[in-house]
LUMMARLO-123245 format. One record per residue (C-alpha): residue number from 1; residue in one letter; z negated, x, y. Coordinates in pm, 1 decimal, padded with zeros to 6 digits. Each point is the difference from the previous one (the first is absolute). Layout:
<nodes>
(node NUM; 'A'; (Z; X; Y))
...
</nodes>
This chain:
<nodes>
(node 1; 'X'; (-02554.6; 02890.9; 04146.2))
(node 2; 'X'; (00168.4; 00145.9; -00302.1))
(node 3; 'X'; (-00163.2; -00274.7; -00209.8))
(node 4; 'X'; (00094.4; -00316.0; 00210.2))
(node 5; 'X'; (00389.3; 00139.0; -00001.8))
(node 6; 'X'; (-00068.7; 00044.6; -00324.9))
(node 7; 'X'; (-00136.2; -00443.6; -00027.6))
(node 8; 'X'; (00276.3; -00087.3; 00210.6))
(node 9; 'X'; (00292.5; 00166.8; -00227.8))
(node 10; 'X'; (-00149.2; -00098.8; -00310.2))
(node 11; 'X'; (00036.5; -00387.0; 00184.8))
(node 12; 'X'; (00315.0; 00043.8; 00080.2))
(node 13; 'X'; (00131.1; 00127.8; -00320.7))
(node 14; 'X'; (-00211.8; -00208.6; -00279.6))
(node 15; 'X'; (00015.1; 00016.3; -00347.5))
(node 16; 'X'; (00191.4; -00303.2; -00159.3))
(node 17; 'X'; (-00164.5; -00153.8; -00302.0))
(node 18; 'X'; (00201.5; 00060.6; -00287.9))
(node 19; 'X'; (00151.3; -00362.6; -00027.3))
(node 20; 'X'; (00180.4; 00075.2; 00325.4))
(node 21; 'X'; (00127.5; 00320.8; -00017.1))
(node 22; 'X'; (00347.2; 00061.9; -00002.5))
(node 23; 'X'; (00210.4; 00021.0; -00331.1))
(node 24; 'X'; (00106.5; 00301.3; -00097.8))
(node 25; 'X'; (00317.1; 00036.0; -00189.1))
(node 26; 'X'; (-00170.1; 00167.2; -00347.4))
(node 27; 'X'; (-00206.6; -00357.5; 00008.3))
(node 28; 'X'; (00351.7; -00210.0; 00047.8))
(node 29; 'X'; (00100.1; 00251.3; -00288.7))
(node 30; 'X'; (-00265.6; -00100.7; -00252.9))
(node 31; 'X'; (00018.5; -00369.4; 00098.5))
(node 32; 'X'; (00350.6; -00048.3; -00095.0))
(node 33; 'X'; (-00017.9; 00208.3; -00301.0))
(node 34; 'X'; (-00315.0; -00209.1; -00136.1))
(node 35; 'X'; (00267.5; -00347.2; 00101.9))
(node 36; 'X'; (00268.2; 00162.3; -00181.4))
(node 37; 'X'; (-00204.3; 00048.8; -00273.9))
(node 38; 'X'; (-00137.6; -00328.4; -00055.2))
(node 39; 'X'; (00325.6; -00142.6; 00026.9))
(node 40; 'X'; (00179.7; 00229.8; -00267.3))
(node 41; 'X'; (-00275.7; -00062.8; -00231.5))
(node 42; 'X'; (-00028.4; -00372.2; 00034.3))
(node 43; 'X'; (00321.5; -00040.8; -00020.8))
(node 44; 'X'; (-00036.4; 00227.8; -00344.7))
(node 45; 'X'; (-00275.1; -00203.0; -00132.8))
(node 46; 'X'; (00219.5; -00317.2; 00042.6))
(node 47; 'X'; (00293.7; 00203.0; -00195.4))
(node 48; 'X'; (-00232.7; 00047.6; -00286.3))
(node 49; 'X'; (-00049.1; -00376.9; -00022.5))
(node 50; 'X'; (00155.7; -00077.2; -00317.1))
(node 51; 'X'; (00211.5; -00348.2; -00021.4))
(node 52; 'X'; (-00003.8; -00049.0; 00391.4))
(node 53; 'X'; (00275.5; -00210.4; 00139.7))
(node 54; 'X'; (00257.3; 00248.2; 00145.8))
(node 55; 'X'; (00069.7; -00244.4; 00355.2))
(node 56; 'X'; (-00417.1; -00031.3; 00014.8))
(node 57; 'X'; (-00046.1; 00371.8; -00030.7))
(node 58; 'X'; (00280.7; 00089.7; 00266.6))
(node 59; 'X'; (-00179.4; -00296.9; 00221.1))
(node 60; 'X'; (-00377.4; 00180.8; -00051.8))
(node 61; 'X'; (00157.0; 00318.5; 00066.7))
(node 62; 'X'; (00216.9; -00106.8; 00297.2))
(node 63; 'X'; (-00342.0; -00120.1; 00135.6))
(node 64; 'X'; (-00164.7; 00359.8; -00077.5))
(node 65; 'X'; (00294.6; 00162.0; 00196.1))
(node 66; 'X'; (-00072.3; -00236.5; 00311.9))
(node 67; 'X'; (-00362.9; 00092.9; -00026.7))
(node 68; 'X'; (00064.8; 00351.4; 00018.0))
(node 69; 'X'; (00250.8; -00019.5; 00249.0))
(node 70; 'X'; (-00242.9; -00216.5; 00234.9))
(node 71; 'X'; (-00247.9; 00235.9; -00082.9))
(node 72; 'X'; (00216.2; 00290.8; 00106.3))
(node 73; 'X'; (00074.6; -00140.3; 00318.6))
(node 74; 'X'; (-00354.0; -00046.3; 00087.6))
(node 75; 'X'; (-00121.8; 00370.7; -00114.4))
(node 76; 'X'; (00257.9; 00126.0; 00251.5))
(node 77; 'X'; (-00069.0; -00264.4; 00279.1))
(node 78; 'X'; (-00399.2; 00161.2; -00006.7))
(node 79; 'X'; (-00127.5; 00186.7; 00277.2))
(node 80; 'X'; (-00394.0; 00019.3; -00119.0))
(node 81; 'X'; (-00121.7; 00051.7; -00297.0))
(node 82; 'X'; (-00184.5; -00325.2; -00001.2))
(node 83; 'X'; (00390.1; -00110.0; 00002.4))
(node 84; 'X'; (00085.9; 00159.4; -00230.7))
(node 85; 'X'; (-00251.2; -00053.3; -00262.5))
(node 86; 'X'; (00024.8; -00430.7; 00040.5))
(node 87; 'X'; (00430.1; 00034.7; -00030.8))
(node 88; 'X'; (-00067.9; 00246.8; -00296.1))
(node 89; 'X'; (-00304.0; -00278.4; -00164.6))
(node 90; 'X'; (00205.7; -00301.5; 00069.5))
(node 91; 'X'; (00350.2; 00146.1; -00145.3))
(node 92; 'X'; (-00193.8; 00115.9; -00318.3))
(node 93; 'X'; (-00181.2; -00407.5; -00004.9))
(node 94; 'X'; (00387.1; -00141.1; 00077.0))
(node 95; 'X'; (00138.5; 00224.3; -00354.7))
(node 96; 'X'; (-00298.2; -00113.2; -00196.1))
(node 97; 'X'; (00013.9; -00305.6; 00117.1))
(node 98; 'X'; (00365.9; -00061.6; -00159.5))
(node 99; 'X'; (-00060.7; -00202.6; -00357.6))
(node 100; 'X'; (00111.0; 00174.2; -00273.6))
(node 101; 'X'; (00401.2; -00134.2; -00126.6))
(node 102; 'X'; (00017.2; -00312.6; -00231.7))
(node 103; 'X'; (00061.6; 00033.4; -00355.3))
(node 104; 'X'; (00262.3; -00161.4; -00171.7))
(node 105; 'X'; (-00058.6; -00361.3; -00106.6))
(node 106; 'X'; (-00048.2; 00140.7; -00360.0))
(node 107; 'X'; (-00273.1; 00198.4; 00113.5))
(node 108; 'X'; (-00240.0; -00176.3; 00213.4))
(node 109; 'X'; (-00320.7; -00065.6; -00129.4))
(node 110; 'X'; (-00016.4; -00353.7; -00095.8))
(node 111; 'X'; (-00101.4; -00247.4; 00268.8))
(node 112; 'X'; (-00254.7; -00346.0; -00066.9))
(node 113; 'X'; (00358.0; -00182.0; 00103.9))
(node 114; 'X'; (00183.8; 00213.2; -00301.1))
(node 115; 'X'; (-00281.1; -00057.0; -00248.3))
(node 116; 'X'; (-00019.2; -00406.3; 00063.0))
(node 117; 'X'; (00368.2; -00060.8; -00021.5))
(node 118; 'X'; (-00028.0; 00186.8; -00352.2))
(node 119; 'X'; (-00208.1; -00211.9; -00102.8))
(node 120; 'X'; (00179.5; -00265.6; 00146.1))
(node 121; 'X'; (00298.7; 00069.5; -00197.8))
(node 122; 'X'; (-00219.8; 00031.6; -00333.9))
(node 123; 'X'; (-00154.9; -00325.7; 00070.1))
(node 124; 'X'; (00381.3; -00176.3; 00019.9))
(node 125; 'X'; (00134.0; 00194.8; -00266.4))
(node 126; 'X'; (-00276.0; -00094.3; -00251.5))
(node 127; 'X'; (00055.7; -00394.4; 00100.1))
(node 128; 'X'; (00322.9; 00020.3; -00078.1))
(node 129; 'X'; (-00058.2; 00098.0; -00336.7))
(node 130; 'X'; (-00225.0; -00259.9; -00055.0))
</nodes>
């Protein structure tokens, strides 16, 4: 008797896999201090940049802002940890998703474009001597 009270609680309380077991508030913790991070320290590494394009580098790190913020939202809108852990991946995929800030035209790597109009110009210039 004891043992089939015993079947019949154990139904009617079961044990939740992990993926849908309630979030506690130390996980929410740790999830938005991992966002945080990744934001500061994007936003750092596009600081460090040398020669970037001051509007470009406000734009990038507008974007990594929004990210965070989105990603914020979601973290606290999570009621299983399953939730919580796909708002938490795709906020930290949205920040490293965000291309790094332009560099100023002085800067940029030379382009096929760049390199033909060069020669372009030599070309003219040496008919003209001629």
């Amino acid at each position: 008797m004891a043992d089939g009270l015993h079947a019949i609680n154990d139904v009617a309380n079961p044990d939740l896999q992990i993926d849908y077991q309630p979030v506690s508030l130390a996980e929410v913790k740790v999830a938005v201090v991992a966002l945080e991070e990744r934001g500061r320290s994007t936003k750092k590494r596009f600081e460090e940049i040398d020669h970037t394009e001051p509007a470009s580098l406000l734009s990038q790190e507008k974007l990594v802002t929004e990210a965070v913020n989105q990603g914020l939202t979601a973290i606290h809108d999570a009621k299983t940890k399953q939730e919580l852990k796909v708002a938490l991946e795709q906020a930290l995929v949205a920040i490293d998703g965000v291309a790094e800030p332009q560099l100023i035209k002085e800067f940029q790597p030379v382009s096929a474009a760049d390199r033909k109009q060069a020669m372009d110009q030599v070309v003219a210039a040496g008919l003209q001597k001629k």
